[in-house]
N, C-alpha and C positions, 0 to 999 in steps of 0.2 A: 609160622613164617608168613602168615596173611594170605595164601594160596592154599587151594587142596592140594591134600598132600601124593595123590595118583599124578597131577600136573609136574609136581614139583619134581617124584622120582621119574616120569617120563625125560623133562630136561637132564636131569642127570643121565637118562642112558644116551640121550643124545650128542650129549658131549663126553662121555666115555667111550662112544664109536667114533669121532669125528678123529678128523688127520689133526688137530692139532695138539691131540692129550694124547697121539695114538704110539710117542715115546715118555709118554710120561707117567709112568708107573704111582712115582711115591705121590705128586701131586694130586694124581687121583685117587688114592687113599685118604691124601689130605680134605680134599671136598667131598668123599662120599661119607665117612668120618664126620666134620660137622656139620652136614647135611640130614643126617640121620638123627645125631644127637640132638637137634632143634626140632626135626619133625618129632621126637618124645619128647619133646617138652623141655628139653636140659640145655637150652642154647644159653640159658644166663651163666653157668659153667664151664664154657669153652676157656680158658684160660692156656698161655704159653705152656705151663706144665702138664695137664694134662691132655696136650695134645702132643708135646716132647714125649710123654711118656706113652702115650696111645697109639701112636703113628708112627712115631721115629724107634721107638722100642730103648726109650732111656729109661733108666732105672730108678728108683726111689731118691737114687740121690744126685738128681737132677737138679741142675739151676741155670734156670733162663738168664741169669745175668751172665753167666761165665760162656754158656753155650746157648750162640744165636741160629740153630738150626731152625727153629719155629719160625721167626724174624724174618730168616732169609730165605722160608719154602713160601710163606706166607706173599711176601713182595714178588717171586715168580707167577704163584698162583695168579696174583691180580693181575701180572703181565697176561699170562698164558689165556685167562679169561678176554681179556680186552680182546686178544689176538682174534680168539675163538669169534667173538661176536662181531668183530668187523669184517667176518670170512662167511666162514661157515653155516653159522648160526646169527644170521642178520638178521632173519626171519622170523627165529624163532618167537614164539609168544609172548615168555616171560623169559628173564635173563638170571640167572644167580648171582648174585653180588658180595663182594669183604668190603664194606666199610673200613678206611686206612684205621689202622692203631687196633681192628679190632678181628676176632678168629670165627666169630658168629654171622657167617651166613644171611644175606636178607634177599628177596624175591621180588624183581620189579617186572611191569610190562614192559613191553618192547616199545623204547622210545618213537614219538613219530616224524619222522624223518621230512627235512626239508628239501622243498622241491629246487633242484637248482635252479638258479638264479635267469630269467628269461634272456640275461644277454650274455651268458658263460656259453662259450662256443670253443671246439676243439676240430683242427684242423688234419685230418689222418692222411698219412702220407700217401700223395697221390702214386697210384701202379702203373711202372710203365708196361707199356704195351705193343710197344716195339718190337719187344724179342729179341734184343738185341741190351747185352748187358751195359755194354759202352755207354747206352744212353742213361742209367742209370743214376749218375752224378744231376744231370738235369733235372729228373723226377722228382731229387729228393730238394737240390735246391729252391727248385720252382716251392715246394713244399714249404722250406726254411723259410722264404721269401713272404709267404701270403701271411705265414705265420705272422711273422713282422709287421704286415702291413698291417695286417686288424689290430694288431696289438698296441698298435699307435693311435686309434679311435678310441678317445675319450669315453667314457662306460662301456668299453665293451670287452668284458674280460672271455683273457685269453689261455687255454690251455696250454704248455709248453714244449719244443720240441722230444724231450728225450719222454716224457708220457705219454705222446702221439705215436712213439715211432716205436713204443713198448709193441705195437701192435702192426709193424709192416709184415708183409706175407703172411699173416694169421688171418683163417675163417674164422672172424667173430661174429656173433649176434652184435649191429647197432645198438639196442636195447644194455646188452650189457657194455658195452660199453662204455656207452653215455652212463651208466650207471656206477663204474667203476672211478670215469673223468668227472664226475659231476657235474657233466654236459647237459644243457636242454639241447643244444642244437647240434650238429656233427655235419662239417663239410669234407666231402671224398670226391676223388678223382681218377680220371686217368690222363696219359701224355702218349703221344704217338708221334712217331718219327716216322716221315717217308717222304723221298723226293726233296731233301731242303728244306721240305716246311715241318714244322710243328704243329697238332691239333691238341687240344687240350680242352678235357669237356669236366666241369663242374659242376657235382650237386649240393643244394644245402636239403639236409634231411631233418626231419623232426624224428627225432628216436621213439616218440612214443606210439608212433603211428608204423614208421619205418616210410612212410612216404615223402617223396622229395618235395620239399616246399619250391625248389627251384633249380631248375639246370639250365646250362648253356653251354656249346662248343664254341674254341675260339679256336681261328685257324690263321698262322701268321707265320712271317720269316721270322729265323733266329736274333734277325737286328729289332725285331717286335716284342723280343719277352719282357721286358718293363712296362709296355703298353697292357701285356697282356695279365701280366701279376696285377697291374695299377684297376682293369676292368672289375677283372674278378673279384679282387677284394670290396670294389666299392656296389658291385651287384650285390653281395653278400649283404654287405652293412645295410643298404637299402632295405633287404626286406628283412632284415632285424630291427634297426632305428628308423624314429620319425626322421631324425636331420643327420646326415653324414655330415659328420665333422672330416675335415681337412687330412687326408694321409699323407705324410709328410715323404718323400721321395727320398730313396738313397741315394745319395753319391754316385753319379752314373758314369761309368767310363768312357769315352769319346767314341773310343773302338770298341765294340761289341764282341768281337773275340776274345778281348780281356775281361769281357763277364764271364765267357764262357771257362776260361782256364782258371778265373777264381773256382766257380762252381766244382771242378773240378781237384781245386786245392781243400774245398770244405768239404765235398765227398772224403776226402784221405784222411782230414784232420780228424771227422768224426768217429773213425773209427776205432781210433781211442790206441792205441800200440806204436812205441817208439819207433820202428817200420815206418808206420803209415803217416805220422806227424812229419817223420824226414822227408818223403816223397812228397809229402804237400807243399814242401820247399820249389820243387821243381816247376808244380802250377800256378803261385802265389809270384815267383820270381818270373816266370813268363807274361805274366798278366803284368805287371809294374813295369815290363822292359817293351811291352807294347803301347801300354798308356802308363807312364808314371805321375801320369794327378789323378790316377783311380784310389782312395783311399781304400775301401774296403780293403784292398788286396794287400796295402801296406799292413793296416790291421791283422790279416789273415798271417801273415810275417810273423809282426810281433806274438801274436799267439802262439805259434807254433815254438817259437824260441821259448816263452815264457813258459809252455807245460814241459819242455825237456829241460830248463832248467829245476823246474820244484819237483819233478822226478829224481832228478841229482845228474841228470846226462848233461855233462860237460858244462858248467856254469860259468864255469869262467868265460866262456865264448859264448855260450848263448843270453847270460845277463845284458853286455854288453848290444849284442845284435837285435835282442830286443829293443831295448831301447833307442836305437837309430832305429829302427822300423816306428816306433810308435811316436817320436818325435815328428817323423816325416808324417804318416797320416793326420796328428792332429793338427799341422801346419792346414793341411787339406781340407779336413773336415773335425775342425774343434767339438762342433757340437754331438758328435758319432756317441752313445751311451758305452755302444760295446768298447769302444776304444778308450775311453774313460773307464771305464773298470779296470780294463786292464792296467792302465797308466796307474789307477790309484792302487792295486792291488801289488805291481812291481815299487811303488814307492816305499811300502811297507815293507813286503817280502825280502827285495833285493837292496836298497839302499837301508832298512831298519827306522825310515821315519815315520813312527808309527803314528804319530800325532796328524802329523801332514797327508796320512794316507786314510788316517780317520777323515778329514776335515774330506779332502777329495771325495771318499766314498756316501757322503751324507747325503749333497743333494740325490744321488742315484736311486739312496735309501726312502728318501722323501718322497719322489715322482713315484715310487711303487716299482723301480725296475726291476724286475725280479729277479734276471739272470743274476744280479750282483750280490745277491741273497745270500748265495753259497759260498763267493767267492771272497764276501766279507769276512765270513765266520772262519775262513781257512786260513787266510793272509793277514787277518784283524785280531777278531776275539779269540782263535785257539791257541796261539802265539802268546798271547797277553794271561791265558788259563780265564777268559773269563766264559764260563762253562754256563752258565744260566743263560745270559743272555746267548750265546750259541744257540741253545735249545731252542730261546724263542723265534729267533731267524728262521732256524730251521723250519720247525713247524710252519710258519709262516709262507714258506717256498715251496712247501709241501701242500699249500691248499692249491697251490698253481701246479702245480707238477708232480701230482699223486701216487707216481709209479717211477720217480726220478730215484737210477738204484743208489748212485751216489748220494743220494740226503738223504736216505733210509741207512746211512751205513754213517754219515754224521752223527745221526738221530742214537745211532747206536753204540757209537764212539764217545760222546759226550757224557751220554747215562752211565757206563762204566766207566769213563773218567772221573767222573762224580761221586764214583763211591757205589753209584746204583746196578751191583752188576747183575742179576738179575735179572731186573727190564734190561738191561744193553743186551746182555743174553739172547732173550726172548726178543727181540726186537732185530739181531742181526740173523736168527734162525728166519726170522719172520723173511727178511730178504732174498736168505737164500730160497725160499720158495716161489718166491717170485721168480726169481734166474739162479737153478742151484750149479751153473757153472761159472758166476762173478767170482773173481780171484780175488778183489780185494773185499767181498762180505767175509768170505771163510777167512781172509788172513785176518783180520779184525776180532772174529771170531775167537780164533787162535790166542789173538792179544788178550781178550776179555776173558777166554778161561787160564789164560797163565794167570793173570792178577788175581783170581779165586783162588791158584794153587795147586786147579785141575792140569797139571804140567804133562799127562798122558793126551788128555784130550785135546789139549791145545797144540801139539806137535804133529797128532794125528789132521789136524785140520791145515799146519803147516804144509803136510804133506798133501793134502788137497788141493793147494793153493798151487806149490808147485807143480802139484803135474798140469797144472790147466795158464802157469804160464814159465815153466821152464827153469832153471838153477841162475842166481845170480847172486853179488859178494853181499846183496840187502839181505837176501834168503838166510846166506851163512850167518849172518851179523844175527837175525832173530833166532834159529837155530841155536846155536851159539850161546845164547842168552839163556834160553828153556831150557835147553839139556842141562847147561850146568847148574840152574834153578834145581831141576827134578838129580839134580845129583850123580849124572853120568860126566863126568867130569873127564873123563878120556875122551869123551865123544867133540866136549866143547873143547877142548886143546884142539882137536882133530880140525875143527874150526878155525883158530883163532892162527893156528900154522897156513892153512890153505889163503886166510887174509892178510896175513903178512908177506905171501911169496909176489903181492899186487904190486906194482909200481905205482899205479896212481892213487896217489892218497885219499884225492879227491871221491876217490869211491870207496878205497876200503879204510879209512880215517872215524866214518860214522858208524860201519859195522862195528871195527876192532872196540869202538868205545862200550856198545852192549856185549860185545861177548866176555870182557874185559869187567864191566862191573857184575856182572853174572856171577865173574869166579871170585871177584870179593878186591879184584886186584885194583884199588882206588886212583890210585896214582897212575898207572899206565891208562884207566880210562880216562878221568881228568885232562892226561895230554894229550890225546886221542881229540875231547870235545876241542879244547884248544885250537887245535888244527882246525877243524871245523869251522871254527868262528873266526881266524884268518881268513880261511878260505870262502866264505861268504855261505860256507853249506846248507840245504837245503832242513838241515836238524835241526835248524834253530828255530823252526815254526812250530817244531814239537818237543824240545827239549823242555822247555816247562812244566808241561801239562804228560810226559810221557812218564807213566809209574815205574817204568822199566829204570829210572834215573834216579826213584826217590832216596835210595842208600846215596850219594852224592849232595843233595838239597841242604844239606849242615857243613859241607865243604865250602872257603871261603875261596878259593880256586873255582869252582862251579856256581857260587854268587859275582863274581868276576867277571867271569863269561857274561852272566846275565845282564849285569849293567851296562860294560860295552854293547850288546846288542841291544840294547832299550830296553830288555824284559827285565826288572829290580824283580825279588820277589816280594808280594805283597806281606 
């Protein structure tokens, strides 16, 4: 294998104790198996059969064409390996390696690692220090804010907020984490509230040292936080670049109290739960009714509207209110990126012009915006089934925002749409490790071992999903779907009666359509979709690309649908 072979079996113990093989029995059978066989000499022999017959315990009348056990341990292995060496074993010496197409093991060093880049900088969310929760919303926005502003400096790339904010209240080593961001520099803070005023003291740190290359307290009324975000960021950039380029200014509100109750409204938005998007209503609409030519807050409207529409909460009213929110900010402020993604993303989503939301989203794509990275592949290419190019966005958003859990659950949505379940597999377990209580890594999960078959495991992960965010008619609709797959077909009626006793269609119209093709019942799903695509439902972002739909894909009723909503199929 071109390494001694005491190195070689040390790596192998290393990665049969490590957490990422530490449920993977067969797979590591699989690599001590042709690991062994090549340290004797027999690695030109490893062939699909007998390693079917070696490892999986098939019998003489085995064939690799008809059964792709081999094929399909093999393509985890590779995942599982990737996983291992981007964690665990980053350090280690040497790596074991499958060459694609092949079963034979080969031994490289460990690649050497480039240094991040001298102007990649990530901003960690500043702690407040007040003691005082209230002030909370400010801490994190003051944060949103700086974020933005460096981001707007020309060479100076920026880490993103939801991989920043992977780490608020955590005791971490700087070191690692600059190491995890692929940060040279990491700027940290604190904000303190007393008496009216606000102090806020920022450092820029160089991780490799842990010492602060630079700090300063700024101490200012609440009508000062734009002066005060405008300082800081350009202190930063100073002692990063020779020439601060121009940070261009948001959209300022006349009254300073209507920044406060945005900040306020994106405190609630981020928090990601139809709860807390509704109650952002309350601060978005107070900020607008105090200055209404503050754009951002109109913005902050339209948002909010636009994610409880592609939720499915109430479309018919929130399509609409999005877009009078989003026509008012851009009267305001045309040039806003965030508010253009969204505009182009709702032109797609809600109105179906896909072309025209393509055309919108380009220049965003061009400038490098990143946020609109994701929002492409969801509203644009996963819509359209166009799965490759998904991938590459993805990846892509992912050099920006390394720990972003939603595009590690694209990342792993795409692969198993693809056909590659395996890596989606290993790639959405990979997430849950990061955060093993995200509800939608496990539901995903779920989806990707129905489509193998695994109709136990994927129900169990159902159940996962559930207890970490509650019973609802979407639950039933996938429920629904798997049972009557794995052939409890009492259980999916049990289902499919609980979704019929809904009134609103609009909710239970998308379920009854998966539990419905589940049990084979074609026709009742087909009018199920139907509704759907009157209704402007939020299914039709996944009805092409969703495998749960492929027994309908040769109905000329469910190519129907597709056309009216722009998706033909290819």
């Amino acid at each position: 294998m071109g390494h001694d072979a005491a190195a070689v079996r040390s790596e192998l113990a290393r990665i049969s104790q490590s957490r990422a093989f530490a449920q993977s029995a067969r797979l590591l059978a699989f690599l001590r198996f042709t690991v062994e066989e090549c340290l004797a000499g027999r690695g030109a022999d490893l062939k699909e059969y007998v390693v079917g017959v070696e490892v999986y315990g098939r019998d003489s009348s085995y064939n690799p064409k008809v059964d792709s056990i081999v094929r399909t341990e093999a393509s985890r292995l590779r995942a599982k390996l990737s996983e291992y060496y981007a964690g665990d074993g980053k350090q280690n010496p040497i790596r074991i390696v499958y060459p694609k197409g092949s079963y034979t093991p080969s031994v490289e060093g460990r690649p050497a690692e480039a240094a991040a880049p001298a102007e990649t900088i990530a901003v960690l969310p500043f702690v407040n220090s007040s003691g005082n929760a209230e002030d909370e919303y400010f801490t994190d926005g003051l944060t949103d804010e700086l974020i933005a502003a460096l981001g707007s400096i020309r060479n100076l790339r920026v880490i993103a907020r939801s991989s920043v904010f992977h780490f608020k209240g955590k005791a971490v080593d700087v070191r690692d984490i600059a190491e995890r961001l692929k940060a040279a520099w990491l700027v940290e803070g604190t904000v303190r509230h007393f008496q009216g005023r606000w102090r806020v003291t920022a450092q820029l740190v160089d991780p490799k040292t842990g010492c602060h290359a630079w700090s300063q307290t700024f101490e200012r009324e609440l009508t000062d936080v734009f002066a005060v975000q405008d300082q800081i960021a350009r202190a930063i950039a100073g002692n990063l670049l020779r020439e601060i380029a121009g940070i261009p200014q948001p959209a300022k509100p006349a009254d300073p109290e209507a920044h406060r109750l945005y900040l306020k409204g994106r405190y609630c938005f981020h928090k990601w739960t139809v709860d807390d998007v509704n109650k952002s209503f309350e601060w978005f609409e107070q900020a607008v009714a105090r200055d209404p030519g503050y754009a951002l807050a109109w913005t902050g409207i339209a948002n909010s509207h636009s994610i409880l529409a592609v939720w499915g909460v109430e479309p018919k009213r929130n399509i609409p209110a999005c877009e009078r929110a989003l026509l008012e900010s851009l009267h305001l402020d045309p040039s806003n990126p965030e508010t253009r993604t969204i505009y182009a993303s709702c032109v797609s989503a809600f109105q179906w012009k896909w072309r025209e939301g393509e055309r919108l989203f380009q220049p965003l794509l061009d400038s490098g915006y990143h946020p609109a990275f994701p929002i492409y592949v969801y509203t644009n290419l996963h819509p359209a089934g166009r799965l490759e190019e998904s991938e590459q966005w993805i990846r892509r958003y992912l050099e920006i925002d390394p720990l972003n859990l939603g595009a590690h659950i694209h990342l792993g949505r795409v692969q198993y749409l693809s056909g590659r379940f395996a890596e989606g597999i290993a790639q959405l377990e990979a997430t849950l490790r990061l955060d093993p209580a995200f509800r939608e890594a496990h539901w995903q999960l779920a989806l990707a071992y129905e489509a193998t078959g695994a109709y136990e495991r994927a129900l169990a992960e159902f159940g996962r999903a559930m207890a970490l965010s509650g019973d609802s008619p979407g639950v039933w609709g996938s429920l629904g779907h798997c049972t009557a797959k794995a052939g409890r077909l009492d259980e999916a009626r049990c289902y499919l009666s609980r979704l019929e006793d809904i009134a609103d269609r609009g909710i239970s119209a998308p379920a009854l359509a998966l539990v419905h093709v589940g049990l084979g019942n074609r026709e009742q799903s087909l009018g199920c979709i139907e509704e759907c695509l009157e209704m402007k439902s939020p299914l039709m972002l996944r009805i092409k690309s969703d495998l749960r739909f492929a027994p309908l894909r040769s109905e000329e009723r469910f190519q129907s649908v597709l056309r009216k909503a722009g998706l033909e199929m290819a």
